[in-house]
C-alpha positions as CSV (number, residue, x, y, z in Angstrom):
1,X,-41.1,16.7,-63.3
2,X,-38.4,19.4,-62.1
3,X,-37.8,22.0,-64.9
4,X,-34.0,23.3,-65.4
5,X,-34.3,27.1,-64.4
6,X,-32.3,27.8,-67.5
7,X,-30.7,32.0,-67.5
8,X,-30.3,33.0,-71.2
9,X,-28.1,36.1,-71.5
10,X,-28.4,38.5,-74.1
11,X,-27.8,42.4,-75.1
12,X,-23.9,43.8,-74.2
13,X,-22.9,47.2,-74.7
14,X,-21.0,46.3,-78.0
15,X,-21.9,47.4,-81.6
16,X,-24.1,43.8,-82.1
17,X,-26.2,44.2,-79.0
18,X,-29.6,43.9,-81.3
19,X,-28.0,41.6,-82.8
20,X,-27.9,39.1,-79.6
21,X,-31.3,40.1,-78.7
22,X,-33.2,39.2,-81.9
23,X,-31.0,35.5,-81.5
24,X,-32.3,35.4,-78.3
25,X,-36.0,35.5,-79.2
26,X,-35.6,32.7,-81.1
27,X,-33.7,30.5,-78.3
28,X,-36.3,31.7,-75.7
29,X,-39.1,30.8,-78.0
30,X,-37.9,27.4,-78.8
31,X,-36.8,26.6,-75.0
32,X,-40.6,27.6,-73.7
33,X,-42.2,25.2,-76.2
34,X,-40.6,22.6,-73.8
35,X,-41.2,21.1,-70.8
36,X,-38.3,20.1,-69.5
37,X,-37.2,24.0,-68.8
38,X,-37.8,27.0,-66.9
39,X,-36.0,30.2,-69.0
40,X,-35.6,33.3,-67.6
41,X,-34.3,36.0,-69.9
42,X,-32.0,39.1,-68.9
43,X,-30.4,41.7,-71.3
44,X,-26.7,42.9,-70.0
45,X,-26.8,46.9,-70.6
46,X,-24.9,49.4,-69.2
47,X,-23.3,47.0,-66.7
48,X,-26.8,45.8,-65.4
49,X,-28.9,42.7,-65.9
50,X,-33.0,43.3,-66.3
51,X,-35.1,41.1,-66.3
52,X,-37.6,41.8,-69.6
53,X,-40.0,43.3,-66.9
54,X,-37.3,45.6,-66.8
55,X,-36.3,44.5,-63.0
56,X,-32.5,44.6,-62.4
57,X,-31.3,41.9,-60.8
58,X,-28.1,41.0,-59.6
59,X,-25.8,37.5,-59.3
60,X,-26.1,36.0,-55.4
61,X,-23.4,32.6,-55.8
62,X,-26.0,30.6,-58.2
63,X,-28.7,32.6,-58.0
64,X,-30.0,35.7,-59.3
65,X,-32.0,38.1,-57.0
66,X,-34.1,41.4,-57.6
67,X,-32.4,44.1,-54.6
68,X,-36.0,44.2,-52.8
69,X,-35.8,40.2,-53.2
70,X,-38.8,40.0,-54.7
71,X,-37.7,37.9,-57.8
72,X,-35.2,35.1,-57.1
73,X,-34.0,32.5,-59.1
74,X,-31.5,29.4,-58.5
75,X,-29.9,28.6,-61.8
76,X,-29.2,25.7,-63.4
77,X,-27.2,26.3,-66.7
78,X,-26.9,29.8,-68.3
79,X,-27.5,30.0,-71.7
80,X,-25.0,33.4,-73.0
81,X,-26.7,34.8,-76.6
82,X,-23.9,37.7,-76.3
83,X,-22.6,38.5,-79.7
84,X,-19.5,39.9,-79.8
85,X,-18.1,41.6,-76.5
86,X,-18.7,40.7,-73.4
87,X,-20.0,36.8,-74.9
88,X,-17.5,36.0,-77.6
89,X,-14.5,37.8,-75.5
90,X,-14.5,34.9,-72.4
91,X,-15.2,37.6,-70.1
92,X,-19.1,36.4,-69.4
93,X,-17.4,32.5,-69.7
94,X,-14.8,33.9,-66.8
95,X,-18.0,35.6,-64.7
96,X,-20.2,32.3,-64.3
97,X,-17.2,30.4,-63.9
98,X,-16.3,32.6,-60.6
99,X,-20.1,32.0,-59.6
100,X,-19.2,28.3,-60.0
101,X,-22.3,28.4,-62.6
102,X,-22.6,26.0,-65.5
103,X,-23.0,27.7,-69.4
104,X,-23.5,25.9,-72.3
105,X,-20.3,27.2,-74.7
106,X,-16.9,27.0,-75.2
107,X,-14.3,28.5,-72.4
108,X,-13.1,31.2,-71.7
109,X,-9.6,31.2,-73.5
110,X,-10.9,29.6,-76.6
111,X,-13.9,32.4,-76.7
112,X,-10.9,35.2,-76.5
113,X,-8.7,33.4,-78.8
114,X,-11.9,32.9,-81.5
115,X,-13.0,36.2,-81.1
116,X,-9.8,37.6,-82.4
117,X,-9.7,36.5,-85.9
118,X,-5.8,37.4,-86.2
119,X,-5.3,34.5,-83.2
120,X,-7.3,32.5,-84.5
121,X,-5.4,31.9,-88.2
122,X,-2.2,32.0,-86.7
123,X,-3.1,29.2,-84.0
124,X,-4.9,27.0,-87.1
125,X,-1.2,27.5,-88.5
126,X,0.8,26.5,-85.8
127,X,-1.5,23.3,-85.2
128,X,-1.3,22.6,-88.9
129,X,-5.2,23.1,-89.1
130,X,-6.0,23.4,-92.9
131,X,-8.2,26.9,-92.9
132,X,-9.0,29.4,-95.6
133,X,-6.8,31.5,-97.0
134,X,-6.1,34.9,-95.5
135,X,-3.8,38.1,-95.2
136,X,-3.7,40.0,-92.4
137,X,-3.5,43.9,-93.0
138,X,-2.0,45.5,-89.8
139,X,-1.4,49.0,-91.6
140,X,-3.9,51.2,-93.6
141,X,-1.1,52.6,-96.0
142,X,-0.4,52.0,-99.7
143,X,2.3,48.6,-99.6
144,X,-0.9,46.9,-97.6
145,X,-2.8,48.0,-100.4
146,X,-1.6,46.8,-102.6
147,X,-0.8,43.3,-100.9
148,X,-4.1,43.0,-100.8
149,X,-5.4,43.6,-104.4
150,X,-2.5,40.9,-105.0
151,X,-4.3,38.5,-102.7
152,X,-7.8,39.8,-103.7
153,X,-6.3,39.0,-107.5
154,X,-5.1,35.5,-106.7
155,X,-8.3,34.3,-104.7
156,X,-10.3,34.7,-107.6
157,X,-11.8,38.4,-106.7
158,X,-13.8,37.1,-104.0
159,X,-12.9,38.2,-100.3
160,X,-14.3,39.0,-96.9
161,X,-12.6,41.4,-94.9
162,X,-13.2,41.4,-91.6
163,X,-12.5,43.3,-88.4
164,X,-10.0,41.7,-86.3
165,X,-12.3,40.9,-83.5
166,X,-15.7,41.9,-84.2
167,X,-18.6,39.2,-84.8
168,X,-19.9,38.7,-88.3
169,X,-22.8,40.9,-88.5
170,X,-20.6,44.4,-87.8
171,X,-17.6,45.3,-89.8
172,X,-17.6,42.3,-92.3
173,X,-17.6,43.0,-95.9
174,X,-18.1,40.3,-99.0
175,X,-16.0,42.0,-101.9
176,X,-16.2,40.9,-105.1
177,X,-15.8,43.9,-106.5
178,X,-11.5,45.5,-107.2
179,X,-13.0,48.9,-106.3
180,X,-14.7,48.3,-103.3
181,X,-11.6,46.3,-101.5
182,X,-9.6,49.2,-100.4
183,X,-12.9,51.3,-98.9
184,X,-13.6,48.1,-96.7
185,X,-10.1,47.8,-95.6
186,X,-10.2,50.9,-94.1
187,X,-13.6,50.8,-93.2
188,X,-13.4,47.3,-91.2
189,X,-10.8,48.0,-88.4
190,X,-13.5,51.2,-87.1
191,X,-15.6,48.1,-85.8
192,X,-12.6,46.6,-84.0
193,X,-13.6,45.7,-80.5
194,X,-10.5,44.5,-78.6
């Protein structure tokens, strides 16, 4: 049986790189256990892709290739474990998709669009999408401080505040607490990516 040479990106130069590389371990793991795939790992850094030998290799149409050619690889699907930027941002999604190479994920618009959490509400409310409630705090100053011990008060004094676009593991903060709302509303938007 032909095995899928399956690429599984992971790392980026953002604050959650770790992040994508521990998810990674677990989707390499359970993709070796099968047969039906070949998976070849890389971590993006500093612009590069390395192999975990630590070989950099570079995109040649569909494949990837070490510069002395000695590792090639024609690939199949890519698999992008890229938390945060360049992976939740649609720039990897707009890369492959240049190389003509499948990816298992959504495109690149709805990636960028997702990413920013700001887009995101307002497009749920435009469609008429029902979605949790949510105030957006453009200006660390004392009127959206106080909008948002109002809203903290009317949601039963149980929040998350969020950088804008950021993935969940950086910048997000579950408040329950009156006191600690205003700390993490200044505190979120340092983690802002975009």
């Amino acid at each position: 049986m032909n095995k899928q040479n399956i690429l599984l990106i992971c790392g980026g130069d953002g604050s959650e790189h770790d992040i994508s590389v521990i998810s990674s371990n677990y989707i390499l793991e359970v993709l070796e256990a099968s047969e039906k795939y070949a998976v070849t790992r890389v971590t993006l850094h500093n612009n590069a892709f390395t192999l975990d030998n630590g070989t950099e290799v570079f995109f040649v149409g569909r494949s990837i290739k070490s510069a002395d050619l000695s590792y090639s690889m024609d690939v199949d699907c890519v698999i992008p474990c890229l938390h945060g930027i360049p992976g939740e941002t649609g720039d990897i999604q707009s890369f492959l998709e240049i190389l003509n190479i499948p990816y298992i994920g959504c495109k690149k618009e709805a990636s960028l669009n997702c990413f920013n959490k700001v887009t995101t509400k307002l497009y749920l409310d435009a469609y008429g999408i029902k979605n949790s409630p949510y105030l957006i705090v453009p200006h660390n100053n004392e009127i959206y401080h106080q909008k948002a011990l109002e809203f903290f008060d009317d949601n039963g004094q149980d929040v998350y505040v969020k950088a804008a676009s950021q993935g969940s593991s950086i910048g997000c903060y579950h408040v329950k607490n009156r006191d600690d709302l205003i700390d993490s509303i200044v505190e979120a938007p340092e983690f802002d990516s975009l």
